[in-house]
TIVO-2410 file (N, C-alpha, C; in nm, 3 decimals):
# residues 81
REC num residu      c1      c2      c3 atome chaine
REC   1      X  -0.215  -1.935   0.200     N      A
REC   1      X  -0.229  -1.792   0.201    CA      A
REC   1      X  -0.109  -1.727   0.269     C      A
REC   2      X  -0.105  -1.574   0.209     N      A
REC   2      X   0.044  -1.531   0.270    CA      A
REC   2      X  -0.024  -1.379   0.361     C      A
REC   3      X   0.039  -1.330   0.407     N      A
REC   3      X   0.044  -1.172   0.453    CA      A
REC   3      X   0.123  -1.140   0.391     C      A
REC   4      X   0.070  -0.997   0.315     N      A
REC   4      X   0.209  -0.899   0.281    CA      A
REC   4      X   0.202  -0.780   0.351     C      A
REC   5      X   0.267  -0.741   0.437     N      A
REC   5      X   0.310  -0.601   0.502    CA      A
REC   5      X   0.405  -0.482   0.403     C      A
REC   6      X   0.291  -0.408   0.374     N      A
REC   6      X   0.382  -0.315   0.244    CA      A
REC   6      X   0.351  -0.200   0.338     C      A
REC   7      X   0.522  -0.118   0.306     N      A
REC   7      X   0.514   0.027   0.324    CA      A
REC   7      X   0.447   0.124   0.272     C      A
REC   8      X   0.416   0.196   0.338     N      A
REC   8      X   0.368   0.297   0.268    CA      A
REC   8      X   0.370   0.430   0.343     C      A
REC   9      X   0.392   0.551   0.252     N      A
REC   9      X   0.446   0.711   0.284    CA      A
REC   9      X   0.329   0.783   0.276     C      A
REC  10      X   0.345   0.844   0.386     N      A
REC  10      X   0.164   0.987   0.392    CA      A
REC  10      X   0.293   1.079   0.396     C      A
REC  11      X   0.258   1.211   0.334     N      A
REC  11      X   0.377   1.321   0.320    CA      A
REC  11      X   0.293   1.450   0.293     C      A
REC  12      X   0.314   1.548   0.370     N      A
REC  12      X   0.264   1.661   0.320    CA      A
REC  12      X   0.271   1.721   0.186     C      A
REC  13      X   0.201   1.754   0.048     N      A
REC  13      X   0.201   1.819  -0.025    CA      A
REC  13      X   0.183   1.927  -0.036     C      A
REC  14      X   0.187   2.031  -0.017     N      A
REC  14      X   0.137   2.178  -0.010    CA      A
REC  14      X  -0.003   2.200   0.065     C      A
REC  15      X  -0.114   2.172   0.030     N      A
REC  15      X  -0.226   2.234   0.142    CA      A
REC  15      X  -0.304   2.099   0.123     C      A
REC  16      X  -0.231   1.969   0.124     N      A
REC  16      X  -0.298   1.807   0.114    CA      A
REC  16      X  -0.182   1.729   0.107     C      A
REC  17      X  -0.247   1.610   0.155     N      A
REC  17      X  -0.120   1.503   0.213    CA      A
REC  17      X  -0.121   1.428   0.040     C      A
REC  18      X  -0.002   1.363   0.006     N      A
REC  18      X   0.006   1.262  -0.078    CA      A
REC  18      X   0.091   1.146   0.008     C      A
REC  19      X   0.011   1.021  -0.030     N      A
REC  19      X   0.009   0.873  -0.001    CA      A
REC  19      X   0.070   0.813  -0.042     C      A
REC  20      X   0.189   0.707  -0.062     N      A
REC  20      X   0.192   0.603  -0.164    CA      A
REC  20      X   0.243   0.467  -0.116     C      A
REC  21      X   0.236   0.394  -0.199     N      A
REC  21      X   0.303   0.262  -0.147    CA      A
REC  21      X   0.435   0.221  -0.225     C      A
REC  22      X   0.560   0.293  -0.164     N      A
REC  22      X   0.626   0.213  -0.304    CA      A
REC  22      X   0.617   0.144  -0.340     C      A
REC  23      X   0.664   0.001  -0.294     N      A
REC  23      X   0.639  -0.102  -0.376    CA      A
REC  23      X   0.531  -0.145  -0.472     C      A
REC  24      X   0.429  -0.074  -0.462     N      A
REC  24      X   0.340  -0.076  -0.574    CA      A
REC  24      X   0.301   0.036  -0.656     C      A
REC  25      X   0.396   0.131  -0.617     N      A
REC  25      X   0.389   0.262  -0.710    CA      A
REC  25      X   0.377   0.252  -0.845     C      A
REC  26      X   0.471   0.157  -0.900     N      A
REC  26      X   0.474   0.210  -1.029    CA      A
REC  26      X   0.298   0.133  -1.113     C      A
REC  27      X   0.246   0.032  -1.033     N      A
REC  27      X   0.144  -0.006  -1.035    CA      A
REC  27      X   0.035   0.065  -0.979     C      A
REC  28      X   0.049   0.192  -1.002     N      A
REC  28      X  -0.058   0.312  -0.947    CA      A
REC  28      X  -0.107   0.304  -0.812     C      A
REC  29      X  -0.028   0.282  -0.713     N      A
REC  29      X  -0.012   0.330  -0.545    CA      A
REC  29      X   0.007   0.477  -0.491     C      A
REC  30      X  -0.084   0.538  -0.597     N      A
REC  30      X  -0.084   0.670  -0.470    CA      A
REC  30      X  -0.202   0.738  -0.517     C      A
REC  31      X  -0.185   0.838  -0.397     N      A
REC  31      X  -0.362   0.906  -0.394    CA      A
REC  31      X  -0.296   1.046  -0.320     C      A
REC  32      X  -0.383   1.068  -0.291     N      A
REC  32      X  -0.401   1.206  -0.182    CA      A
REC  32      X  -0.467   1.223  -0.110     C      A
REC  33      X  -0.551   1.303  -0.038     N      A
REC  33      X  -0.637   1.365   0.080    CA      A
REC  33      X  -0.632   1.496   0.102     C      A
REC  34      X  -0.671   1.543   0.160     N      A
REC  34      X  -0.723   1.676   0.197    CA      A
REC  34      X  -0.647   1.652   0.346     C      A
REC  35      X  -0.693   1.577   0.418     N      A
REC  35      X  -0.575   1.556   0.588    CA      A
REC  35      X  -0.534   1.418   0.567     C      A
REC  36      X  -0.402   1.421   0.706     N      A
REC  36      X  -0.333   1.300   0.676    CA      A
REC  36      X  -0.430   1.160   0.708     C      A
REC  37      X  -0.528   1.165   0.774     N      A
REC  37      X  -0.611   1.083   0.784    CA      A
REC  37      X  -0.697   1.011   0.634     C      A
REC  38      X  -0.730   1.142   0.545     N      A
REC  38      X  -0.812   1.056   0.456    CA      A
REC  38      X  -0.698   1.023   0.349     C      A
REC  39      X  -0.612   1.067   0.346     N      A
REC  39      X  -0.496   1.012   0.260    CA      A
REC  39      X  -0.443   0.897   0.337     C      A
REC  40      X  -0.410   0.840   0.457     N      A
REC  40      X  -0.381   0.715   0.477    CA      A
REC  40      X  -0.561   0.623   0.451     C      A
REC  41      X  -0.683   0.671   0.443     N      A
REC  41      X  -0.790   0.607   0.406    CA      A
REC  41      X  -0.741   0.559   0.248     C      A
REC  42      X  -0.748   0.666   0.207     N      A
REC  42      X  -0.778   0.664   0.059    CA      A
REC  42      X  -0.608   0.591   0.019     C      A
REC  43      X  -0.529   0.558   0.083     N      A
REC  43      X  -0.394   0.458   0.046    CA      A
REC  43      X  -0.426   0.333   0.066     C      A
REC  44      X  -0.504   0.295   0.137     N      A
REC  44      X  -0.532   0.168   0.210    CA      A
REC  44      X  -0.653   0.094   0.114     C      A
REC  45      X  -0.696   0.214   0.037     N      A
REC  45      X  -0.806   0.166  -0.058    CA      A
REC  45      X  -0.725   0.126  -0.164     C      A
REC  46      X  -0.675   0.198  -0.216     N      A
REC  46      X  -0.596   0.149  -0.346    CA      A
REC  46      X  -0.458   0.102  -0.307     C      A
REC  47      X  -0.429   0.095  -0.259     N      A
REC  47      X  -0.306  -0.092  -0.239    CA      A
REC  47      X  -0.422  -0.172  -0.242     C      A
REC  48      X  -0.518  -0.190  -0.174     N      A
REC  48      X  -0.627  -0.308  -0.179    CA      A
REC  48      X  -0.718  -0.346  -0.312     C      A
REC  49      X  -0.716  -0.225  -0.384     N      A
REC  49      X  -0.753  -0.227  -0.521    CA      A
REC  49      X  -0.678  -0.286  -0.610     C      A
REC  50      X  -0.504  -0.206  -0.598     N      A
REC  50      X  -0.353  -0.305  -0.727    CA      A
REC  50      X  -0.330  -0.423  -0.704     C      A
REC  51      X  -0.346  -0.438  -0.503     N      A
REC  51      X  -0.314  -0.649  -0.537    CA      A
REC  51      X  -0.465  -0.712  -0.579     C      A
REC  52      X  -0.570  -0.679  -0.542     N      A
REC  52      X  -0.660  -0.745  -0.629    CA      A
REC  52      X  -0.609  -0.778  -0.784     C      A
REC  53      X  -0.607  -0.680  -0.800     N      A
REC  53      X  -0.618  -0.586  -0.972    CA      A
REC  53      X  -0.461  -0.704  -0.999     C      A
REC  54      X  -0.358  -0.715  -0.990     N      A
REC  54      X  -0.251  -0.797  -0.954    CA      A
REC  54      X  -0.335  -0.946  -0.946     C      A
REC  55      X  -0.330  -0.979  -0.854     N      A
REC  55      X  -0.406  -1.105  -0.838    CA      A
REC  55      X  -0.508  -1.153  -0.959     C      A
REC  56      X  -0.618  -1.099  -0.979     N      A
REC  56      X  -0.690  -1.115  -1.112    CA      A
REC  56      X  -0.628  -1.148  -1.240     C      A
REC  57      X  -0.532  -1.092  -1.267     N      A
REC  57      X  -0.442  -1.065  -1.381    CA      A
REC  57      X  -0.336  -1.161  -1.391     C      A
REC  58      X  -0.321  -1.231  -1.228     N      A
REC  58      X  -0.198  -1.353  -1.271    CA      A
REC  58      X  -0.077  -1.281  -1.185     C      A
REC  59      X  -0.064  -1.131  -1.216     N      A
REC  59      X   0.084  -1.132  -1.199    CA      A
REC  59      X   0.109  -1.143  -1.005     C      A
REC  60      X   0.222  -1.143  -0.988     N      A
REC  60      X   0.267  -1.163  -0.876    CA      A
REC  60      X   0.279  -1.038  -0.794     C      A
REC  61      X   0.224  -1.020  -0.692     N      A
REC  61      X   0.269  -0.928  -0.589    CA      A
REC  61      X   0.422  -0.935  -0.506     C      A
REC  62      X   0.469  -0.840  -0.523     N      A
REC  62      X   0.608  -0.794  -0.484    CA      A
REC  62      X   0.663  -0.833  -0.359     C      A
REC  63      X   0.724  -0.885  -0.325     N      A
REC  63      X   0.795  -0.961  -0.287    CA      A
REC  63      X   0.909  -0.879  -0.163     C      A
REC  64      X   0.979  -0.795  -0.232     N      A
REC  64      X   1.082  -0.692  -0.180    CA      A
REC  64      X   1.072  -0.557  -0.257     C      A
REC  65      X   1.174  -0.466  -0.197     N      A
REC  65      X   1.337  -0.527  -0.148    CA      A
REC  65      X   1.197  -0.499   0.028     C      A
REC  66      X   1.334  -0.581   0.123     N      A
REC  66      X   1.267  -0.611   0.209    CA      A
REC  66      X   1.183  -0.480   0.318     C      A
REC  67      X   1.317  -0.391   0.271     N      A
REC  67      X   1.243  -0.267   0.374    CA      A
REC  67      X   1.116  -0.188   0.339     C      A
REC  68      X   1.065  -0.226   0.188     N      A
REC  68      X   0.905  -0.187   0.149    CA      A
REC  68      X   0.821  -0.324   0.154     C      A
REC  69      X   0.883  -0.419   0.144     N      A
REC  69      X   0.769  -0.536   0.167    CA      A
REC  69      X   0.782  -0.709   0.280     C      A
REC  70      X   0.711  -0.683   0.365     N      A
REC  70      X   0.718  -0.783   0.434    CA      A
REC  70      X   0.631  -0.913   0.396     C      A
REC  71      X   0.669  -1.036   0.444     N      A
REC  71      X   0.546  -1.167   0.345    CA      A
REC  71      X   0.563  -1.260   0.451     C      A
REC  72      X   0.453  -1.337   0.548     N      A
REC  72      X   0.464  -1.387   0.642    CA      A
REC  72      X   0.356  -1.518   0.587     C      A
REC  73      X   0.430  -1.647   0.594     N      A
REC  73      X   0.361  -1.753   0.521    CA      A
REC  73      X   0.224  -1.779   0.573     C      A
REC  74      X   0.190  -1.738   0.682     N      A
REC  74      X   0.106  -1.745   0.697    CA      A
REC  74      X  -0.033  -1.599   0.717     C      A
REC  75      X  -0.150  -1.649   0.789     N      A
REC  75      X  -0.294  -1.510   0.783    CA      A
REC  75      X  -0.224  -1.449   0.906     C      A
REC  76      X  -0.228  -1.297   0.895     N      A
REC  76      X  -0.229  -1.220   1.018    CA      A
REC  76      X  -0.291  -1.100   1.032     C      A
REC  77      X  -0.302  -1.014   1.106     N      A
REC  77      X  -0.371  -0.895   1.137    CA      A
REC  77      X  -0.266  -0.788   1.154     C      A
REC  78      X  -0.327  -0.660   1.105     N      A
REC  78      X  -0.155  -0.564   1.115    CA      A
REC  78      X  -0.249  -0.478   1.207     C      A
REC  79      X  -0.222  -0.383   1.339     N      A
REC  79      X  -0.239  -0.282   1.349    CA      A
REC  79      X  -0.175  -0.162   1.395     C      A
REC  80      X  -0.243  -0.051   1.350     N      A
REC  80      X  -0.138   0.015   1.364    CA      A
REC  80      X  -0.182   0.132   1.452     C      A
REC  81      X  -0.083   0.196   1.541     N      A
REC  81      X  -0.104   0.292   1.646    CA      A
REC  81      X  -0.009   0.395   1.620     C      A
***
């Protein structure tokens, strides 16, 4: 088993935050919220939804470039403050 540490952007949109993950953007990584809180919720749901959805399907989860994706050979815990 690996860890992948993927980036991901909360950004103000006009009167709601938009979310995304690049590295899995073009694989439908983004959402929105109403505050920056349920838009980093609702990001965290769907990255967890595309590598499933990825995984099921065979294909490979992304790898790089390195400053959107980190991969640590082994299980770890991310948190964040």
């Amino acid at each position: 088993m690996k860890t992948y540490i993927l980036r991901i952007v909360v950004e103000p949109d006009n009167d709601c935050w938009h979310a995304y993950c690049p590295a899995l953007e073009e694989k439908g990584a983004s959402t929105w919220g109403k505050t920056y809180e349920e838009a980093l919720r609702n990001i965290r749901e769907v990255v967890q939804m595309v590598v499933e959805e990825l995984t099921k399907d065979g294909e490979p989860i992304p790898e790089e470039p390195p400053e959107e994706v980190q991969v640590v050979p082994d299980l770890r815990v991310a948190v964040n403050l």
